[in-house]
TORVOSE-404053 format. One record per residue (C-alpha): residue number from 1; residue in three letters; z, y, x. Coordinates in steps of 0.25 Angstrom, whole numbers, plus 5000, padded with zeros to 4 digits. Example, Ala and Ser with C-alpha at 12.3 -4.5 7.8 and 13.67 -1.06 7.14 Angstrom:
# TORVOSE-404053
+-----+-----+------+-------+------+
!   n ! res !   up ! north ! east !
+-----+-----+------+-------+------+
!   1 ! ALA ! 5031 !  4982 ! 5049 !
!   2 ! SER ! 5029 !  4996 ! 5055 !
+-----+-----+------+-------+------+
# end
This chain:
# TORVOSE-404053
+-----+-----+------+-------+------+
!   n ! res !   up ! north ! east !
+-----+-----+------+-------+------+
!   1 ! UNK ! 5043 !  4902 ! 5028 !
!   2 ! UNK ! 5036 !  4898 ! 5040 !
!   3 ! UNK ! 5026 !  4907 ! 5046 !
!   4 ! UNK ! 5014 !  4907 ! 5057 !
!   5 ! UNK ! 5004 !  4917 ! 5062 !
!   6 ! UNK ! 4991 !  4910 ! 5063 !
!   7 ! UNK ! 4981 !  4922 ! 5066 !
!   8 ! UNK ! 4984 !  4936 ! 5073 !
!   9 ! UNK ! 4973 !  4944 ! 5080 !
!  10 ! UNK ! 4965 !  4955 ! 5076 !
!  11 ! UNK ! 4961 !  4949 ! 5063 !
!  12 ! UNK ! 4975 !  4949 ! 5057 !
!  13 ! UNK ! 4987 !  4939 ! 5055 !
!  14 ! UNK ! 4987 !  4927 ! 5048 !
!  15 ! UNK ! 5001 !  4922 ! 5044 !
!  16 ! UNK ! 5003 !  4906 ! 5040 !
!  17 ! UNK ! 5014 !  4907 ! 5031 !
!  18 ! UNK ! 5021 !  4895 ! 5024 !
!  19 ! UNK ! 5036 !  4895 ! 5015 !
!  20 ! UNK ! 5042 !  4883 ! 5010 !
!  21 ! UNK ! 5041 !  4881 ! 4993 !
!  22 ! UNK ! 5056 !  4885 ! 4994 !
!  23 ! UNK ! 5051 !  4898 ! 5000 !
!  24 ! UNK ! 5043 !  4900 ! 4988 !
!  25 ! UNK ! 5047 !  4891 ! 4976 !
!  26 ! UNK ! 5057 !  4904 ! 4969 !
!  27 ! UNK ! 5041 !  4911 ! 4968 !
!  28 ! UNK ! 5034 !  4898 ! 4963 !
!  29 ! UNK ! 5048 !  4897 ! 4952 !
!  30 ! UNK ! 5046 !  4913 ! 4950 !
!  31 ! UNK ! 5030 !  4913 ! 4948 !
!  32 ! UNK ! 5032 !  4902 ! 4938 !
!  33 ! UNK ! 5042 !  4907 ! 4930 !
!  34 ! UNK ! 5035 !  4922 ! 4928 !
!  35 ! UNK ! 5023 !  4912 ! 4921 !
!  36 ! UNK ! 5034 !  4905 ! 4915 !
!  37 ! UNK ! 5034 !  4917 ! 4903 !
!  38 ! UNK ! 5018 !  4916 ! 4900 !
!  39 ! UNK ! 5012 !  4908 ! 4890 !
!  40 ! UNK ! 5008 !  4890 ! 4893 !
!  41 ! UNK ! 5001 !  4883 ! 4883 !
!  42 ! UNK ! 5009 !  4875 ! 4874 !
!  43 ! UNK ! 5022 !  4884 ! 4876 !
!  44 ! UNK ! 5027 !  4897 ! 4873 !
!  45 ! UNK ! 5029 !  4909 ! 4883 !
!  46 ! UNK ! 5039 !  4908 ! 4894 !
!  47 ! UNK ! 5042 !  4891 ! 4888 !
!  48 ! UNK ! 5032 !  4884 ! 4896 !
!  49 ! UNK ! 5038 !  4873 ! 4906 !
!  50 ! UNK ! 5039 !  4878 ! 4921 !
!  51 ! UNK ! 5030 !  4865 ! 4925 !
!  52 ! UNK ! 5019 !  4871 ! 4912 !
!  53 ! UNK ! 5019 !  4885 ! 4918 !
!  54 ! UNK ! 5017 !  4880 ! 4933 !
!  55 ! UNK ! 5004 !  4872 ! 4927 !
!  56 ! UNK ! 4999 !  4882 ! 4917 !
!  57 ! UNK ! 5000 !  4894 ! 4928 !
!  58 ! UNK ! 4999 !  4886 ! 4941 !
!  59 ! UNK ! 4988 !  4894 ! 4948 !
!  60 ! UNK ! 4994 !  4908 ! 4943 !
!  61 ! UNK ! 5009 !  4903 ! 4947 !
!  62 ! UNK ! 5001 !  4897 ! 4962 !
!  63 ! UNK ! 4994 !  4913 ! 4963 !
!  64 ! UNK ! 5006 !  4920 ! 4961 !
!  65 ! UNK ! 5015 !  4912 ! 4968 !
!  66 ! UNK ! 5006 !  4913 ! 4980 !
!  67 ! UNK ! 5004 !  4928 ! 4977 !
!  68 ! UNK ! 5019 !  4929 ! 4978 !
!  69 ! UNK ! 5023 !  4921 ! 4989 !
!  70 ! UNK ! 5014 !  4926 ! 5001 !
!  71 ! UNK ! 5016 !  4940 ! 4996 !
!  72 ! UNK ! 5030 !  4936 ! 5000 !
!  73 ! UNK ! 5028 !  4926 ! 5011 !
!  74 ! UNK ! 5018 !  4932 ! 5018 !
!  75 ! UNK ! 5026 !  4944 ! 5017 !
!  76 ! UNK ! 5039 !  4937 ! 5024 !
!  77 ! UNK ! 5029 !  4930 ! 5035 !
!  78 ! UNK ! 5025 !  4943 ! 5040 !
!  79 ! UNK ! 5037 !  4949 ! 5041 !
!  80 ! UNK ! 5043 !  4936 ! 5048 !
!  81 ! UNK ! 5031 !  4936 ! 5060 !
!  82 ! UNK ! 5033 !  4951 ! 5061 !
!  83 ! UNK ! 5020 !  4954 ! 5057 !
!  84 ! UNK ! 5013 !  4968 ! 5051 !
!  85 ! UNK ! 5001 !  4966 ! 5041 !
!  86 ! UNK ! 4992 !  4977 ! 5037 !
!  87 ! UNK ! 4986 !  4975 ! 5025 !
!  88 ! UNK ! 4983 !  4963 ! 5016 !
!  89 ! UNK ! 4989 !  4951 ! 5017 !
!  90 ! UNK ! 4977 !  4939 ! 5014 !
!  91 ! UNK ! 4983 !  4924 ! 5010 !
!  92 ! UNK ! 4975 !  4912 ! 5012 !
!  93 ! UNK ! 4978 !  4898 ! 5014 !
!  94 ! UNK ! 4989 !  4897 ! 5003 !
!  95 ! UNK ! 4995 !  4884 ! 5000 !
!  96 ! UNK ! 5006 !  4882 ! 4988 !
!  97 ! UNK ! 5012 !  4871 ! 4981 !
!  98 ! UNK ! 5025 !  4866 ! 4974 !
!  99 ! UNK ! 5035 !  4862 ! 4983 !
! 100 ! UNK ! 5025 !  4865 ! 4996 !
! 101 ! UNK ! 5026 !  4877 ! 5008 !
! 102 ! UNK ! 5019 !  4887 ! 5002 !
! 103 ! UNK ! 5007 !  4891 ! 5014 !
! 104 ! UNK ! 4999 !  4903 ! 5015 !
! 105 ! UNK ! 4989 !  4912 ! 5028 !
! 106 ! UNK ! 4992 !  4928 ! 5026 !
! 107 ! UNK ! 4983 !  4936 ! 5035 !
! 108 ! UNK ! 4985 !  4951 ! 5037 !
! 109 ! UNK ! 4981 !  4962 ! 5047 !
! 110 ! UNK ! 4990 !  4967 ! 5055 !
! 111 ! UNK ! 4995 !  4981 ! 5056 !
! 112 ! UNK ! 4989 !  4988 ! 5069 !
! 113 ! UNK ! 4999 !  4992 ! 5080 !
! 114 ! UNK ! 5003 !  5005 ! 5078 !
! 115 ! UNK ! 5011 !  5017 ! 5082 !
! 116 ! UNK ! 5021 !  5024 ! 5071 !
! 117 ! UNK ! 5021 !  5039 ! 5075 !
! 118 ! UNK ! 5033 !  5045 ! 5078 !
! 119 ! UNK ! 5037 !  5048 ! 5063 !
! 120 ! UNK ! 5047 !  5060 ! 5068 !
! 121 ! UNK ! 5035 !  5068 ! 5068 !
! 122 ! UNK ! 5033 !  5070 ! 5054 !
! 123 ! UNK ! 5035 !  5081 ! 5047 !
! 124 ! UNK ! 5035 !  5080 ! 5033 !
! 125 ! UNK ! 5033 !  5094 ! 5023 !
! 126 ! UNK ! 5042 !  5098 ! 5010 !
! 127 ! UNK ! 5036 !  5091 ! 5000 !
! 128 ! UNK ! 5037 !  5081 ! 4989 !
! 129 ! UNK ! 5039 !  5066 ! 4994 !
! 130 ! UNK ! 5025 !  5064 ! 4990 !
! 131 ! UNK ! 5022 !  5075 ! 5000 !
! 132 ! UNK ! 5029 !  5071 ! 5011 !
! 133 ! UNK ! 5025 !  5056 ! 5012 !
! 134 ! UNK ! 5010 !  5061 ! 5010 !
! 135 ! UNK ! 5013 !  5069 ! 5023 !
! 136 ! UNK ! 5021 !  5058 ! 5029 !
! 137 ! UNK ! 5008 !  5048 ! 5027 !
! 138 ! UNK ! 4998 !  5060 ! 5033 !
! 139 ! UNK ! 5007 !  5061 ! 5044 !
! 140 ! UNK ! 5008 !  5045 ! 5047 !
! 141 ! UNK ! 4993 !  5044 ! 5045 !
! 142 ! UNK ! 4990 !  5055 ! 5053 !
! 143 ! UNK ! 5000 !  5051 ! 5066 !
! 144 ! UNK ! 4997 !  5036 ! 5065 !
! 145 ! UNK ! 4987 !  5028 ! 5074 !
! 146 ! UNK ! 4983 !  5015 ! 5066 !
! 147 ! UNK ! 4971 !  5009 ! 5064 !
! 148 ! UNK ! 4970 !  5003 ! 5050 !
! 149 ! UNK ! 4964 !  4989 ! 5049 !
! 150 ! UNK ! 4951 !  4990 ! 5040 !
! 151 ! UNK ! 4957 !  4977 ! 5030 !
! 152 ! UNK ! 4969 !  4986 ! 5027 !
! 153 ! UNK ! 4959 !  4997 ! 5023 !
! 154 ! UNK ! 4951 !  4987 ! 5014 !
! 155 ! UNK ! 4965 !  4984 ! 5010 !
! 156 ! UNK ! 4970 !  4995 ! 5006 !
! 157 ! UNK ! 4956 !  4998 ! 4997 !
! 158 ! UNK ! 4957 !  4986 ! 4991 !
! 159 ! UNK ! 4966 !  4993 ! 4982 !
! 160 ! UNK ! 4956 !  5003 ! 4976 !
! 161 ! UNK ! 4947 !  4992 ! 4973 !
! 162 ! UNK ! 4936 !  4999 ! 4981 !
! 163 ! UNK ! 4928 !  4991 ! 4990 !
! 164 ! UNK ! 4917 !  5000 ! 4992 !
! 165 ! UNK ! 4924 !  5008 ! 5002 !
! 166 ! UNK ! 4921 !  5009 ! 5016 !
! 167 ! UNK ! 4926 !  5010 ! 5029 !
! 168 ! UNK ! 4927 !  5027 ! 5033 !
! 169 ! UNK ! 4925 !  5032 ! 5019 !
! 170 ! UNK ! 4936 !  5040 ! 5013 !
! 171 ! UNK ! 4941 !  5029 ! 5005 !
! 172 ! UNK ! 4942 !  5019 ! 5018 !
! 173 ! UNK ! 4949 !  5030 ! 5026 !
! 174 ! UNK ! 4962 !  5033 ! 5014 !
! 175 ! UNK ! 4962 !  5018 ! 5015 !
! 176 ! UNK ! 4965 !  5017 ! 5027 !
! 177 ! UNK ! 4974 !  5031 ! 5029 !
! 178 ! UNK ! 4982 !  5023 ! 5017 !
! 179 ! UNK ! 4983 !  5009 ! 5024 !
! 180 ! UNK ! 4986 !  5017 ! 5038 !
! 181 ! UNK ! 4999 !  5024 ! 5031 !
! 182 ! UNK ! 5004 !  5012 ! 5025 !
! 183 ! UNK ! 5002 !  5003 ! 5039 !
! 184 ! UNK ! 5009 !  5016 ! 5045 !
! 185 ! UNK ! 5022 !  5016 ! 5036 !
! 186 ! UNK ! 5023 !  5002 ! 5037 !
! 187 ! UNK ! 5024 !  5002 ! 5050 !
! 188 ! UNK ! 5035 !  5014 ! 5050 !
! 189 ! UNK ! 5043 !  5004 ! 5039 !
! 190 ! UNK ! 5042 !  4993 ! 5049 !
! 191 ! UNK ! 5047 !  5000 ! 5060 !
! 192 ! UNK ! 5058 !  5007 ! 5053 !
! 193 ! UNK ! 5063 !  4995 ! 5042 !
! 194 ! UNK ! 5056 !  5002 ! 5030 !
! 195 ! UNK ! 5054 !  4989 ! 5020 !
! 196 ! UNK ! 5050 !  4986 ! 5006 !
! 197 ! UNK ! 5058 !  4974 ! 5000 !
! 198 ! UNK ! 5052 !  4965 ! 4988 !
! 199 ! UNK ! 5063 !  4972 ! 4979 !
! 200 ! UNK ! 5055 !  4985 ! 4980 !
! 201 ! UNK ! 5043 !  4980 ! 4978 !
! 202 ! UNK ! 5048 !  4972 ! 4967 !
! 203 ! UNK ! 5051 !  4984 ! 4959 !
! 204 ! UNK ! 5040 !  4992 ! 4963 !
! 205 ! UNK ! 5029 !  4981 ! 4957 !
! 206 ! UNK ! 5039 !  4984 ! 4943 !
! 207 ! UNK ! 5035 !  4997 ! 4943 !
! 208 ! UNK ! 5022 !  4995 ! 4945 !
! 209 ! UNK ! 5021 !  4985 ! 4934 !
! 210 ! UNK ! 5028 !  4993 ! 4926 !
! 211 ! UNK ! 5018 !  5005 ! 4928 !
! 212 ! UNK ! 5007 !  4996 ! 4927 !
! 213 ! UNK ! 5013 !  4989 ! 4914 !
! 214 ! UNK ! 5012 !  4975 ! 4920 !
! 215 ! UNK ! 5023 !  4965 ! 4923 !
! 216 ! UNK ! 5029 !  4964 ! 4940 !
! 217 ! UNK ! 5026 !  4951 ! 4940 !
! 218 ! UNK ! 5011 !  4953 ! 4935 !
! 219 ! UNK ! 5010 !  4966 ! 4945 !
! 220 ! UNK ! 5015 !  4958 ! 4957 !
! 221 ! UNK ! 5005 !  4948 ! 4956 !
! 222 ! UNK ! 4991 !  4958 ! 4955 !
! 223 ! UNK ! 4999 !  4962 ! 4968 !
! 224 ! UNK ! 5000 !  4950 ! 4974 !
! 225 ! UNK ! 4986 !  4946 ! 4971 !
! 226 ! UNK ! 4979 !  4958 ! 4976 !
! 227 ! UNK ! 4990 !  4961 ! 4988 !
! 228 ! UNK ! 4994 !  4974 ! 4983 !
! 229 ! UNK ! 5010 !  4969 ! 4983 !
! 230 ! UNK ! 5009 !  4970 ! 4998 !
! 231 ! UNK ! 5002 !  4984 ! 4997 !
! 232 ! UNK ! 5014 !  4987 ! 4987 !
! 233 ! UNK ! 5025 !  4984 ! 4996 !
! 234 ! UNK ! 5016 !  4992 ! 5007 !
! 235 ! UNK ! 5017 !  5005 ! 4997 !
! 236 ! UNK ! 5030 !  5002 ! 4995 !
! 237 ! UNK ! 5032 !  5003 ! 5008 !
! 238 ! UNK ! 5026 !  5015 ! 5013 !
! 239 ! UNK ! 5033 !  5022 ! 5003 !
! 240 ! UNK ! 5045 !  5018 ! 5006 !
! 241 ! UNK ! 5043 !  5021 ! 5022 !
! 242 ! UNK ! 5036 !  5035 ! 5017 !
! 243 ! UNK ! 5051 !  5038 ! 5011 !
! 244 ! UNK ! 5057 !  5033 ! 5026 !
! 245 ! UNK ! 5047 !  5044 ! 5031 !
! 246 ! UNK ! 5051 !  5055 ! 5021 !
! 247 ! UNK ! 5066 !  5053 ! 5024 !
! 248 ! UNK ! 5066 !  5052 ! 5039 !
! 249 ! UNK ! 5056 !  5063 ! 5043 !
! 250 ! UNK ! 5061 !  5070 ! 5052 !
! 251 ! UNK ! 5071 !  5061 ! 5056 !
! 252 ! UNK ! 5065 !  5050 ! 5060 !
+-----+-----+------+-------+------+
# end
């Protein structure tokens, strides 16, 4: 994978990103074969040609695939220039075909610099677990200096399906106290090695589909479409580094 950062000021990042068919060919061969089970004219379920499926589903197989492989891609490019979205991740300039280097332009916000607090200070009460990371998140937002940028705000409503709310209103203001925590706890999990791998999120997108009574492979791509995968492995995240703070208070 070959990797260029075209744009970084105040605006954001934009990331040129390009990966060789190899790089990407096991998702073209995995995309095809999940439509390989539906129904082509002219043969039963699951018996249609390779060559027949490719035609009769080309632009579905072209959107997932693209779906798939910049979640992936873009996700690698960043962590290969070191760098620290906030946010969405918007795509344009996408260029696939067979055999060629597969091409795209991601552009995000970057996280604002800021200090972690000195997290030996907290003091967490008895409690349930739910208890105590709620009184883990009030502290961090309490003791944490960070401007939140207003597209991360916006983003993070975009998943109530509100756009009527507006900047300083009570809905605008939890939006951003939820967006502040999360940039927060990523930035403790960078520093301390906290990850989320694709096998957990993997099986966490199982459970959901099961909960929801849909198939993974269906549930991944409504994610992928809508950038919620990302905000899935953000969740994950913070859970993950709420338990960290759970484990170590008073030890860290």
């Amino acid at each position: 994978m070959h990797t260029a950062v075209r744009l970084e000021d105040e605006r954001g990042v934009e990331l040129e990103v390009e990966a060789d068919w190899a790089e990407i060919q096991a998702d073209y061969g995995d995309v095809v074969s999940s439509y390989g089970a539906l129904a082509v004219p002219g043969f039963r379920p699951g018996r249609a040609p390779g060559k027949q499926v490719e035609r009769h589903f080309r632009k579905e197989i072209r959107t997932d695939v693209v779906s798939r492989c910049v979640e992936r891609l873009s996700r690698q490019a960043i962590e290969a220039e070191k760098l620290n979205p906030v946010g969405p991740v918007s795509v344009s300039d996408v260029e696939l075909e067979l055999g060629r280097p597969f091409r795209f332009l991601a552009r995000f916000v970057s996280a604002p610099e800021f200090d972690i607090p000195d997290l030996t200070a907290i003091v967490l009460p008895d409690g349930t677990d739910a208890e105590r990371r709620d009184a883990a998140s009030a502290w961090l937002l309490e003791n944490t200096d960070v401007n939140v940028p207003d597209a991360v705000v916006e983003w993070e409503l975009s998943f109530q399906d509100d756009s009527s709310v507006t900047p300083g209103s009570a809905e605008w203001n939890a939006a951003r106290d939820r967006a502040k925590l999360l940039m927060v706890l990523r930035a403790i999990a960078r520093r301390d090695g906290i990850d989320v791998d694709d096998r957990d999120v993997d099986e966490r997108i199982e459970t959901m589909a099961g909960n929801l009574g849909t198939t993974a492979r269906q549930l991944r791509n409504e994610l992928l479409q809508k950038g919620g995968l990302r905000r899935v492995r953000t969740f994950m995240l913070a859970e993950r580094t709420l338990d960290y703070l759970l484990e170590t208070s008073g030890g860290l």
